[in-house]
N, C-alpha and C positions, 0 to 999 in steps of 0.2 A: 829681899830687894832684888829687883831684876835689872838688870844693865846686860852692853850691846856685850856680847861673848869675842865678836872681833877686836874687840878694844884691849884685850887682856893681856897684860904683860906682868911674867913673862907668856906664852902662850897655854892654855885650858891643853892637858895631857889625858890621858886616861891613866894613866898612875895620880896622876898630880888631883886632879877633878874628877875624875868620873866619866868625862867625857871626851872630846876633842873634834876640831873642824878641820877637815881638808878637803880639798880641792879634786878631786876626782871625776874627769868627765866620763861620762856612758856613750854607747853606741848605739842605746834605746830610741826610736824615733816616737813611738807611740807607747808613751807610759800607763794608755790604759789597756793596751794589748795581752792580756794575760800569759797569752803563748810567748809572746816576745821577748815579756818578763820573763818568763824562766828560762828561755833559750838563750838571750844574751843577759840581763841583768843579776841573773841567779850567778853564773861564774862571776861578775863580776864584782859581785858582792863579798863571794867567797876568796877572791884575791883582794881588796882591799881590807877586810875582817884579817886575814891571814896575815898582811903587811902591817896594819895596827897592834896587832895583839904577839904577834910571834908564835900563836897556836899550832898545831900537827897539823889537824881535821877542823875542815867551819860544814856547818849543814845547814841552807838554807832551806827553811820550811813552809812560810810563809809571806806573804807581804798583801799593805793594804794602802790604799790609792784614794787620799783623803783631799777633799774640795771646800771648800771655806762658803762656799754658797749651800752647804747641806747643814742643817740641824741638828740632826742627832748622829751621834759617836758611829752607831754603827748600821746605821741604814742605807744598805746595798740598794744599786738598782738593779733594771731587768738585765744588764751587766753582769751584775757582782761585782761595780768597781767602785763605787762611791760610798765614801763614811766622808762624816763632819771632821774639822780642822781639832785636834787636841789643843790647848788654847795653856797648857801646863806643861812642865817638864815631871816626868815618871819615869818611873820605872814598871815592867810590866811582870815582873817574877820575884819574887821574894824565897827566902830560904826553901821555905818549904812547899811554896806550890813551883818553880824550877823540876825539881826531879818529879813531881805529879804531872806536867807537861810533858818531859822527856816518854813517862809511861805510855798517856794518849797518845803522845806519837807514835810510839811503838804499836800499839793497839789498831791505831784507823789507817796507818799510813806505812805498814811493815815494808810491802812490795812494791813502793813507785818516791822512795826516795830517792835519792843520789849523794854522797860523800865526797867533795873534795878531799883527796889525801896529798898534802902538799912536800910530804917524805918523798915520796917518787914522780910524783907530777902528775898523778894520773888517777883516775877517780874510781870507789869501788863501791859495793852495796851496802849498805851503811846497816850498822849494827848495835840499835840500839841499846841494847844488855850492854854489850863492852863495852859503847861509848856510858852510859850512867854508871857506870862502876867505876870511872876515871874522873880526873878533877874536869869541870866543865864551866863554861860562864854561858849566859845570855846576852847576846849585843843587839842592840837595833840601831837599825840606818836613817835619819831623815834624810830626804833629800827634798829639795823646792823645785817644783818641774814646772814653774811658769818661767 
């Protein structure tokens, strides 16, 4: 049974629920800008993920820019910025495909990652080996950009 999630008292945690809503504005003007995205919205994912969770390291990998007037899940345009609206709440990693994703990553995208490391404040080349050899979680962001 689904009900409104702002109405929830006492309030939806990620310890408590699974999830949680806050308030975070961005400095993104153009959310289908993909450069913009990771130039401003990637750190600032990685500092709101880091304030949620209390983690060391967050690494943003990806993200996808979904429109309620597209069809299907994941039909990009001559962009690559349009998928269909999820219309479910999911999840998108399970036990065991989590560390089969950290692998790919490793694999397709070794050289052009970036690691917040929020020990020192300062970001380094991310490693994926020592990062899956450590406890890790998967988080996603909705956010509503109309």
């Amino acid at each position: 049974q689904m009900h409104d999630a702002r109405q929830l008292m006492p309030q939806a945690s990620l310890e408590a629920r699974g999830f949680e809503m806050r308030r975070f504005p961005s400095a993104v003007r153009d959310f289908k800008d993909d450069a913009e995205l990771r130039q401003v919205y990637y750190p600032e994912m990685q500092h709101l993920v880091q304030k949620a969770t209390g983690c060391e390291k967050v690494l943003v990998f990806d993200h996808t820019v979904r429109e309620s007037t597209v069809q299907e899940l994941n039909n990009m345009n001559e962009k690559g910025v349009a998928a269909g609206s999820v219309v479910r709440v999911h999840c998108d990693y399970t036990k065991d495909s989590a560390p089969k994703r950290i692998q790919q990553l490793l694999e397709q995208n070794r050289d052009s990652m970036y690691l917040a490391d929020f020990s020192d404040g300062k970001g380094s080349t991310v490693d994926l080996e020592e990062l899956a050899s450590r406890r890790f979680a998967f988080v996603n962001v909705w956010r509503s950009i109309r």
